[in-house]
N, C-alpha and C positions, 0 to 999 in steps of 0.2 A: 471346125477350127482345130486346129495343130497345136495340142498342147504344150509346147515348150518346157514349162513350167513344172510338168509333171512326171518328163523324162528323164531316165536314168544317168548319171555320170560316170561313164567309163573308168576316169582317172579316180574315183574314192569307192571302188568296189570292194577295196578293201579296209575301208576306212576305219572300219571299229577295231581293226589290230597294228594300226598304223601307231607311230609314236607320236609325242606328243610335237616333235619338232617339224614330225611328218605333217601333222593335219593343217599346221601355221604354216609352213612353208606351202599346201597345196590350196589354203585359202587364199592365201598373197597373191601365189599364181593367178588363182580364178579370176581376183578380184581387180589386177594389175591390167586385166584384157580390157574390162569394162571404158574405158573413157578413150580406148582406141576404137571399140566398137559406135560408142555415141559420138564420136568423131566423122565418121562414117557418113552422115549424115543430118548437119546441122541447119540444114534450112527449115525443115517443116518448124524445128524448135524454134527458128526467126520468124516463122510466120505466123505462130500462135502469139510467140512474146507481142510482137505489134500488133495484134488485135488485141492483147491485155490493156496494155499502153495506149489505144484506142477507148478501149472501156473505160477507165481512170479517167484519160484527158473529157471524157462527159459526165464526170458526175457517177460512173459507175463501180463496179465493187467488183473484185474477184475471189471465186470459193474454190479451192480445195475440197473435194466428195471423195472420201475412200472408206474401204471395210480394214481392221486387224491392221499388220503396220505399213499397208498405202497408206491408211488414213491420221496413225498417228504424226508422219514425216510431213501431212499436209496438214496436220496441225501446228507440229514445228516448227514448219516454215512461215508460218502465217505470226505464228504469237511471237517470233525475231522481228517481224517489220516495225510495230511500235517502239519497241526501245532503240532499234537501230534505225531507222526513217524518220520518225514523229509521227508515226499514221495513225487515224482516229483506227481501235481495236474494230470498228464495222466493215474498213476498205477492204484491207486481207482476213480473208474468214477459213480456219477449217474444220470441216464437218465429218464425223467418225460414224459409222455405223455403230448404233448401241446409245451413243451419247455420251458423256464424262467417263463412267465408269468402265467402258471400253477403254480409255485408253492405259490403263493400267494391268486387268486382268479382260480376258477373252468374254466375248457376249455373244455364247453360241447362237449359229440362225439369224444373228442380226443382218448379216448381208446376203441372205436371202431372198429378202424382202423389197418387190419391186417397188410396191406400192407405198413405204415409208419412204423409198430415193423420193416418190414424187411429193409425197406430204412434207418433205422438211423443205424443198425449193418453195411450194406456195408456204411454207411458216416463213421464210426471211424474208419477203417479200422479192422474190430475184424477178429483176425485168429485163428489158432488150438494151439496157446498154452495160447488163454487167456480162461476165467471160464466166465459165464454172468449167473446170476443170478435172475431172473424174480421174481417177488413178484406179488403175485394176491389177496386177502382175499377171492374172490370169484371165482377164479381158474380158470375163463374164461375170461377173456380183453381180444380183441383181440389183443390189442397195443403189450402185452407182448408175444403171443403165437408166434405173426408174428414174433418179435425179438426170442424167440429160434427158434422157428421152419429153419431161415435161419442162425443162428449160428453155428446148428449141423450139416448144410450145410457142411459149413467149419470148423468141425471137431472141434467143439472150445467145451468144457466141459460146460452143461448145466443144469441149477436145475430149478426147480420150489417151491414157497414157498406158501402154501394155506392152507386155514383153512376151507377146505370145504373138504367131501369125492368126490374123482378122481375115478368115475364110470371104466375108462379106461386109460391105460396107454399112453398117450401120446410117442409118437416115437421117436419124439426129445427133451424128455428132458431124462438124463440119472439118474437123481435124484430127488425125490419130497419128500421135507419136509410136511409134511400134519400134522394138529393138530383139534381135534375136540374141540374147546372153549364152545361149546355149542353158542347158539344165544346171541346176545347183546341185555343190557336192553332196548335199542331201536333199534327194531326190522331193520335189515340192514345197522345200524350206525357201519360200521368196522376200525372206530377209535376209538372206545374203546378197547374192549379186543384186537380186531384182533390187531389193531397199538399198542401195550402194547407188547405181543407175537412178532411182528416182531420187533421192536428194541431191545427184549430183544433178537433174533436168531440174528441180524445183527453183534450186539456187538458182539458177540461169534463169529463170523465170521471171522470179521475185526482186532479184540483185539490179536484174537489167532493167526492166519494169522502174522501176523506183530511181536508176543513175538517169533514164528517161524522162524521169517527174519530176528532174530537177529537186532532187531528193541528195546530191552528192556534187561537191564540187572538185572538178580535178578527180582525185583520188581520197577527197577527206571526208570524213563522214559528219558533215556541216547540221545535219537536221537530226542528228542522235539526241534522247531525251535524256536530260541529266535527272535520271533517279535513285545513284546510289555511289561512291565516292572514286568508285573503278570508271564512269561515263565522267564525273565532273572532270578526274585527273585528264580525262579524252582529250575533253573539251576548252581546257587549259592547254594540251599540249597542241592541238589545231592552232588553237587561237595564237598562239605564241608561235607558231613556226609560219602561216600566212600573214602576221602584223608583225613582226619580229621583236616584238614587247616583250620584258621581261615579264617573269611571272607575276609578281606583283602586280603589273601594271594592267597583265593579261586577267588577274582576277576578280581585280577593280571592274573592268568592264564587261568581264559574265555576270558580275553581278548587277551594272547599273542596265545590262540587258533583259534581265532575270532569268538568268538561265537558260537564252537564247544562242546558240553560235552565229547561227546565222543575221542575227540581229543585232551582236557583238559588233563582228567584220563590217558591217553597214555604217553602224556607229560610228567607228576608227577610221571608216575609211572616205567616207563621204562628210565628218564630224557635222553629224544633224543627231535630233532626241533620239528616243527610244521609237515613240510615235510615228514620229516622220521615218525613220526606219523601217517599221514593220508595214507601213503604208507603202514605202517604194518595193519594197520584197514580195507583195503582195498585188503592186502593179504589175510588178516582171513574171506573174505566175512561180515567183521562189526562185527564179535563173538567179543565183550569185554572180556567176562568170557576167551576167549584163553588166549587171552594177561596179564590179571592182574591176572589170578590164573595159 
């Protein structure tokens, strides 16, 4: 395998006497190439998203598996979907090599270890309808290979996501997102580009994933959970600009929803209880667009 990752950068060889306006102006550069690159090639990322969105529509669950910051980005991405979707904190899960205290400070040797990737899939119980998703920059942690490698065990849909060239196909992953960034301006620093590149494949992932589950109407974020006064004000401004209620009126009914949007719009729009609301949103698998168009 072709380490990408760990080759030099021509353009910051001189970096350590570069100014200070030098090193911002040649990050922007690096970093500005990045979503022309993952432009480049948007289908394999269509074809993982649909088999996440596969996994979900059965009852399944997707994981995020990384060491150092893959794995902190695939936990960030995971701990957004509840307050931003309503999703039970089980559906999107991410798993860091180390555990908690990795994602703060470094847990040397953690991603090492093949045989912990495979201990932490049999600890969640992963089975064949959920997706796990491994993030590497440099394609080889073992933390993450041990995690697919025993997920395809049990038949569960696996991807790999790296910025390195994959000399060989790996056997248990059935997808590999691969992007060549070229090297970072410091040479094996794969929080730059690399971590830039994956948060921007995560969101694609997670975003779409979820506008799929009928997690999103239009462009509103209908199924956001009101739990602090910056989501209520959200959920007052949806509500008021799909029902065209004044605030007042619009407050009235997040509350006689309890704090539901999508069971709000239901209410106003079809004028039935609470109940019989959440009963029809629950009929339609959560489609709004069924119910109000």
């Amino acid at each position: 395998m072709k380490k990408i990752t760990e080759s030099k950068n021509p353009l910051s060889n001189t970096l350590d006497r570069m100014s200070v306006s030098e090193i911002v102006k040649l990050i922007n550069k690096e970093d500005i190439e990045v979503p022309k690159i993952i432009n480049k090639n948007l289908d394999i990322i269509n074809i993982v998203i649909k088999n996440v969105i596969d996994s979900l529509k059965n009852h399944g669950r997707l994981f995020y598996i990384g060491c150092g910051t893959s794995g902190r980005l695939g936990v960030l991405d995971a701990s957004e979907c509840p307050p931003t979707f309503k999703t039970d904190p089980s559906t999107v899960q991410g798993i860091i090599a180390g555990g908690y205290d990795a994602l703060y400070k470094s847990i040397e040797g953690a991603e090492d270890s093949f045989s912990d990737g495979v201990e932490i899939v049999n600890k969640k119980n992963i089975s064949q309808n959920d997706s796990v998703i491994g993030v590497s920059a440099s394609g080889t942690a073992d933390y993450v290979l041990g995690a697919l490698s025993e997920a395809k065990k049990i038949n569960a849909f696996t991807c790999l996501i790296t910025f390195n060239e994959i000399s060989k196909k790996y056997s248990f992953v059935d997808q590999v997102i691969s992007y060549n960034l070229g090297p970072e301006i410091i040479s094996g620093s794969t929080r730059l580009k690399s971590g830039t590149a994956t948060k921007m494949i995560l969101n694609m992932i997670s975003t779409t994933s979820m506008v799929k589950s009928n997690k999103v109407y239009k462009n509103y974020m209908v199924d956001l959970k009101v739990s602090n006064k910056k989501l209520k004000e959200r959920a007052l401004s949806i509500i008021c600009e799909i029902t065209k209620l004044k605030r007042e009126d619009s407050l009235k009914l997040l509350n006689e929803a309890k704090n539901d949007v999508k069971i709000a719009l239901v209410i106003h729009h079809c004028k039935i209880s609470y109940n019989s609301a959440s009963k029809l949103i629950n009929s339609n698998n959560g489609n709004l667009r069924k119910i109000l168009e």
